[in-house]
C-alpha positions as CSV (number, residue, x, y, z in Angstrom):
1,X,39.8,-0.7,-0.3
2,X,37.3,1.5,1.8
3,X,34.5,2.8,0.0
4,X,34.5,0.3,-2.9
5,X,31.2,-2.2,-3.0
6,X,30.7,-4.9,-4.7
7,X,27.3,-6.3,-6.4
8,X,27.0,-8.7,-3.6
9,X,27.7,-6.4,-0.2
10,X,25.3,-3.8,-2.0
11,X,22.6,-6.7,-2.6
12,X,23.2,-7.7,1.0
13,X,22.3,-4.5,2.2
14,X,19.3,-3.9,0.4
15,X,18.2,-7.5,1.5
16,X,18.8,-6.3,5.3
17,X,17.1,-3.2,4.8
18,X,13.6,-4.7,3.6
19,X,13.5,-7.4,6.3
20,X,14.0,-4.4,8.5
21,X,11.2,-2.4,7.1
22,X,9.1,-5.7,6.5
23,X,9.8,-6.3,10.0
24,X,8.8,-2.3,11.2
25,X,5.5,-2.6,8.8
26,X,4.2,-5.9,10.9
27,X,4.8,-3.8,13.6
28,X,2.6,-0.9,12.5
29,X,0.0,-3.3,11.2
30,X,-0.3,-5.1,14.3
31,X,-0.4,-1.6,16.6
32,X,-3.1,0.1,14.4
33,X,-5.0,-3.0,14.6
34,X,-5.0,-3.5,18.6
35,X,-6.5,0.5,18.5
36,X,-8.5,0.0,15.3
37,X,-6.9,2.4,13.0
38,X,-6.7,1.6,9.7
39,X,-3.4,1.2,8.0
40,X,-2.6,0.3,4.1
41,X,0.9,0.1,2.4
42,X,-1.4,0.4,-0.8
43,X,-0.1,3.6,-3.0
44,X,-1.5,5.2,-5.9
45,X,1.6,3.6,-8.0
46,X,0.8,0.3,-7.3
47,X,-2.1,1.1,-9.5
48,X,-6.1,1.0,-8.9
49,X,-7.2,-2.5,-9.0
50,X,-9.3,-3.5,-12.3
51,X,-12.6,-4.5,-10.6
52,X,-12.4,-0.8,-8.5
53,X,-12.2,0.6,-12.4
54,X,-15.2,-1.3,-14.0
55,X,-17.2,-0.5,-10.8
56,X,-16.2,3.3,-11.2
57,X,-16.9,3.4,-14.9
58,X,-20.4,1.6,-14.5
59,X,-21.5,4.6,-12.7
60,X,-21.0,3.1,-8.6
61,X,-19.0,5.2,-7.5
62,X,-19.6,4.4,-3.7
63,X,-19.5,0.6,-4.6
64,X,-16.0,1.4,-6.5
65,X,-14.9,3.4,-3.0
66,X,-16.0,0.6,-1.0
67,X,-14.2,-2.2,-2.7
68,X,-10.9,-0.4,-2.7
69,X,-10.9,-0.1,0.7
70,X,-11.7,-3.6,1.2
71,X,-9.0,-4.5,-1.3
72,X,-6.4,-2.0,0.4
73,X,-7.2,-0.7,3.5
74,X,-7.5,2.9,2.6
75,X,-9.2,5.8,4.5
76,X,-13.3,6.9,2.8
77,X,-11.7,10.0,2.3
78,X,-8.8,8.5,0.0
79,X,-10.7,6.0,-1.5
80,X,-13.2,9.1,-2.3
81,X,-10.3,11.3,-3.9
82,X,-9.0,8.1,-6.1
83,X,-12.3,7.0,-7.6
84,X,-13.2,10.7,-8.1
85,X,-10.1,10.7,-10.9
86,X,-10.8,7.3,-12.4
């Protein structure tokens, strides 16, 4: 009957969606890479990695900025605003 799902088309779906957006976020990667922007997939809810929080809380807070860009690709001024409210 039309407009009834079942666990498996709705699974199937969401399985063809993220290899779509899997697929769209190599693409991104690889274009701000040939022009050398930076690009992250990194978010906030994904949680700051642990060493970025002991560097932070030791008092380096520019040390703590600059490893969570290394780790995630984020922008100074992000990294900046992130350890600021450790």
């Amino acid at each position: 009957m039309p407009g009834e799902f079942t666990t498996e088309s709705i699974q199937a779906h969401f399985d063809n969606t993220n290899a779509r957006l899997a697929a769209i976020e190599e693409t991104l990667k690889r274009i701000c890479g040939s022009i050398g922007l930076p690009y992250s997939t990194w978010t906030e809810e994904q949680g700051v990695p642990d060493e970025v929080i002991q560097l932070a809380q030791s008092g380096d807070n520019l040390g703590a900025i600059k490893r969570l860009r290394e780790l995630t690709g984020v922008e100074f001024d992000r990294a900046r605003d992130v350890v600021a409210g450790l």
